[in-house]
C-alpha positions in Angstrom: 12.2 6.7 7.5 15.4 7.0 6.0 16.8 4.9 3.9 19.8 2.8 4.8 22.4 3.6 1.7 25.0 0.1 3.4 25.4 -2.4 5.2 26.6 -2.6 7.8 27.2 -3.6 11.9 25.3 -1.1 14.8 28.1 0.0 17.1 25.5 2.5 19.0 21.8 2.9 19.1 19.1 4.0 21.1 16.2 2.3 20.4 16.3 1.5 16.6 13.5 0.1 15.0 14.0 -1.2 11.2 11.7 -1.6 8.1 12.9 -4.5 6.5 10.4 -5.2 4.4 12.1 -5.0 1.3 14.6 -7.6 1.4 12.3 -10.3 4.1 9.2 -9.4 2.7 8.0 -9.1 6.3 5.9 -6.1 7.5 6.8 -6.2 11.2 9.8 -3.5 12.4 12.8 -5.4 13.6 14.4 -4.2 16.9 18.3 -3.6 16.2 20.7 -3.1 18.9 24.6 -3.9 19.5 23.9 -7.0 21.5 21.4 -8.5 19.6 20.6 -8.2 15.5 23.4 -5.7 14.6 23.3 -6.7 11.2 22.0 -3.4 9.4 21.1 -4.1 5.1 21.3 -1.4 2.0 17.8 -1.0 1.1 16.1 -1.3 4.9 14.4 2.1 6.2 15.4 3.4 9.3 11.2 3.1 11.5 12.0 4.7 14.4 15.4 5.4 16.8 19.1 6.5 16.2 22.1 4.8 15.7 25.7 4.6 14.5 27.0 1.7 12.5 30.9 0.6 10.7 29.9 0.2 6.9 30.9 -3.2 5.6 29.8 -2.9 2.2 28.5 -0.4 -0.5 27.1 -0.6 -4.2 27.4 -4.0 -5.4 28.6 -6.0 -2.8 26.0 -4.9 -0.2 23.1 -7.4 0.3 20.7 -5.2 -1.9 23.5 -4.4 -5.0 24.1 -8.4 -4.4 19.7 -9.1 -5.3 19.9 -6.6 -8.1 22.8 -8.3 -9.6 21.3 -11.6 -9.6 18.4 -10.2 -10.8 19.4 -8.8 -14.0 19.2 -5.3 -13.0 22.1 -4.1 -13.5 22.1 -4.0 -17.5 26.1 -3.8 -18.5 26.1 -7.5 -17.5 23.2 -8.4 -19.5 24.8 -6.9 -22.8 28.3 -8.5 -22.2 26.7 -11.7 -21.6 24.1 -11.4 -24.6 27.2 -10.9 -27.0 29.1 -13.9 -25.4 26.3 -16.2 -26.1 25.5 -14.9 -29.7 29.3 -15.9 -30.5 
């Protein structure tokens, strides 16, 4: 599947299944569709289905850039911080 690259809200789809597995942890393919569950994440794949979505966020202030900035992963935070604290 492909990889979602934003967030973002489904304004269209035809029968659009989601692998969300990588932010829930949970294996099952989620059923998105306007009227219910719109709510498309950076970092899902795209299981099954077509679809057309309005991007709300990118980079670091999508859900997944959010996770990998708590996590540490982003390194040029880690360095500014390290040199604050050694002051």
């Amino acid at each position: 599947g492909d990889l979602l690259p934003a967030d973002g809200v489904l304004i269209q789809g035809n029968d659009l299944k989601i692998d969300e597995s990588a932010l829930t942890g949970e294996s099952d393919h989620v059923r998105k569709s306007p009227d219910k569950d719109p709510l498309l994440l950076s970092g899902t794949h795209v299981m099954e289905g077509s679809g057309r979505m309005v991007v709300t966020a990118v980079g670091v202030n999508s859900q997944s850039g959010i996770i990998f900035t708590l996590l540490g992963a982003t390194g040029d935070d880690d360095e500014e911080g390290r040199d604050r604290k050694g002051d």
